[in-house]
N, C-alpha and C positions, 0 to 999 in steps of 0.2 A: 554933118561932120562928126557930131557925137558917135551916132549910132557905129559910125567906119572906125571910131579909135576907141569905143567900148567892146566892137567886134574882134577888132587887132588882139585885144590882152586878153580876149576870152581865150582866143585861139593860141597864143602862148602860153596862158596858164594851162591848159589842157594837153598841150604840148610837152612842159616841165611834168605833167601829174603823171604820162602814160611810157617816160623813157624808160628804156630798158636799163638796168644797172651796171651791166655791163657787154659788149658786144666784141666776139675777134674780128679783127680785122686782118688778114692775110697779105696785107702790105704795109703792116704795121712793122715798124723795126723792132717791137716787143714778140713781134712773131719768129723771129730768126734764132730764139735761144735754142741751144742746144744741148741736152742731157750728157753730161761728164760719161756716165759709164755705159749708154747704149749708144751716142752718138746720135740719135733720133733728134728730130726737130721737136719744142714740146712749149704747149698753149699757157702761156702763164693767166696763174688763177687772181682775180682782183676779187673785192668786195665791193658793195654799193654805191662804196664812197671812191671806189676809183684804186684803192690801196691794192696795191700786189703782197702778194704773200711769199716770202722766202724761207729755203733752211740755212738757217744761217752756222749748219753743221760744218766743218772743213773736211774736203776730198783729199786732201795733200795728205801725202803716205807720211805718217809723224810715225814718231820714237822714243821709248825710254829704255834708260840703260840703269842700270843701281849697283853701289857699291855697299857691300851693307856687314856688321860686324867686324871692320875694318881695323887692323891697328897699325897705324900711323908711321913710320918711320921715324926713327930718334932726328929732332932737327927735322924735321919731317918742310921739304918744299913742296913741288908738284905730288898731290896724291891721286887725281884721275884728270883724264885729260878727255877731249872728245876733240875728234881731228876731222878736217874735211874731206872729201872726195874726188877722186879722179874723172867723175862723170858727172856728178850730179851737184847742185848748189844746196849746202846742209847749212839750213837755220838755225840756230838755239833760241827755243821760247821761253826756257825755265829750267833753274837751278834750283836746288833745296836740299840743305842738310842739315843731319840733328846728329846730337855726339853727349855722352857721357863718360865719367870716370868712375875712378874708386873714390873719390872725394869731392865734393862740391868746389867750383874754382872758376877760371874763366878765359878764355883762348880766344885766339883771333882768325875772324875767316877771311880767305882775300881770292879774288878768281884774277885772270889776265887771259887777255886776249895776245898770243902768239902768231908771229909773222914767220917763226922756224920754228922746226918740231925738235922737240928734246934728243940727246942721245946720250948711251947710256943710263944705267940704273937697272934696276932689275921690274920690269911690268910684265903683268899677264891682262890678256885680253877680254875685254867684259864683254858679253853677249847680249844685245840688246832685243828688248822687248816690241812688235809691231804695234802699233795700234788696233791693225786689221789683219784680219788673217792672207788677206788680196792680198796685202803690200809685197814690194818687191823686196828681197834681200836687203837690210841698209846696206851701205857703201861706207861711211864714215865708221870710221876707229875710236872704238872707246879703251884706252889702260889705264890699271889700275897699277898701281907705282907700291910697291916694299920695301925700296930702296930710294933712295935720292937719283934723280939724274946728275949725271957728271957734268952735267952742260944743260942749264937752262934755254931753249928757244927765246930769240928777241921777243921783247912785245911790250902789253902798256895794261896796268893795271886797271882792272876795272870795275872790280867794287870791293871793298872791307868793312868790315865791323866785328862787333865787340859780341862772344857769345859764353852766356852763363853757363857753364855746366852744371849738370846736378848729378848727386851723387847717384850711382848707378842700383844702390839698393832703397833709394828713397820710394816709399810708398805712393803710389798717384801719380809717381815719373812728373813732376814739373817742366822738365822742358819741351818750351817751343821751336817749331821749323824755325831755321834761315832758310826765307829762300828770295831769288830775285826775277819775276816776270821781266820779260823781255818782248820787245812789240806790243803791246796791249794798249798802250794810250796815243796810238796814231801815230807812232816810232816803231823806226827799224827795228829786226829781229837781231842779234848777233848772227852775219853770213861770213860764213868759213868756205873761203874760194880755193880746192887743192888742196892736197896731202898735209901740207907745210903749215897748214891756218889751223890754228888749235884752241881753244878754248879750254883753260886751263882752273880746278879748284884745288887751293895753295895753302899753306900752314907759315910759310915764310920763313924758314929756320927757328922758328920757338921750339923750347923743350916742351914734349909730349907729356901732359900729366898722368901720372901712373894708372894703370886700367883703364885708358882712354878708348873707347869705340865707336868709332865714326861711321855715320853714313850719309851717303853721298846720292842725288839721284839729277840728270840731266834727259834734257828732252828737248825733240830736233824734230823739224822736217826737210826731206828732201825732193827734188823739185829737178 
């Protein structure tokens, strides 16, 4: 009886020492990926320990748009807006602005998410940057506002804070980005369904401090 259950674990340990690390199997449901831009079926790669390897790069055609040496509107509300699409569902994953004056002081930033689009004021349209040279045309609308709109689009605030300005000839420029990631900690991105859905960065009727220059930069994917 020894001898049969000293035999047994030889033949499993021998078994554990000579597996292979990794083997495809072709009826494997890990067999069925398929490559985003050739459309080819393709073998994912593991290591010894069983681990697959991924790129965890994103295919989604993304976008930035920038508003840059900006001055403000007196009273300044909406200053760029970025609007949805008639075809396609446009994310926001990131805001960021930085702003100087002629003087050191401190202004307030506010974005809001719009359920109607503005009308009225005076905007020119910003051209937005692909990430990939593939990408398709964006779709979604970015303006950049010099005037007020006559009529603010419905909506609901969505983030504000407090930002220092520094004086625009201070040596080493002290100021830091505002910005705010969006979807990064296992939350939703801001989705803009349709023309009408705007995502808006705001000044709120404050008076503009004098030599004030703002810039503004937003970033989207569409899908």
């Amino acid at each position: 009886m020894k001898r049969i259950v000293f035999g047994a674990l030889a033949l499993l340990f021998a078994t554990v020492a000579v597996a292979a690390p990794f083997q495809y199997n072709p009826n494997s449901a890990l067999a069925t990926a398929i490559d985003a831009t050739t459309g080819n079926a393709v073998v994912p790669y593991a290591d010894h320990n069983g681990a697959l390897y991924s790129n965890t790069g994103s295919t989604v055609a993304t976008y930035h748009a920038v508003i840059a040496d900006a001055t403000p509107a007196a009273t300044a509300t909406d200053v760029m807006t970025l609007c949805g699409s008639a075809t396609k569902t446009v994310k926001l994953t990131r805001v960021q602005a930085t702003a100087d004056a002629t003087a050191a002081g401190v202004i307030d930033f506010y974005t809001f998410i719009r359920t109607a689009a503005n009308t009225g004021g005076t905007s020119a349209a910003v051209t937005p940057a692909a990430h990939d040279s593939n990408n398709a045309a964006a779709t979604a609308v970015v303006l950049k506002y010099t005037a007020n709109p006559s009529a603010l689009g419905a909506g609901n605030m969505f983030a504000a804070d407090h930002y220092a300005l520094p004086a625009a000839s201070t040596t080493g420029y002290p100021g830091m980005p505002w910005a705010e990631d969006v979807g990064t900690r296992n939350t939703q991105p801001v989705v803009l369904r349709g023309t009408a859905n705007c995502f808006a960065f705001n000044l709120n009727g404050q008076t503009i401090p004098a030599g004030m220059n703002l810039y503004v930069t937003m970033e989207w994917t569409e899908e």
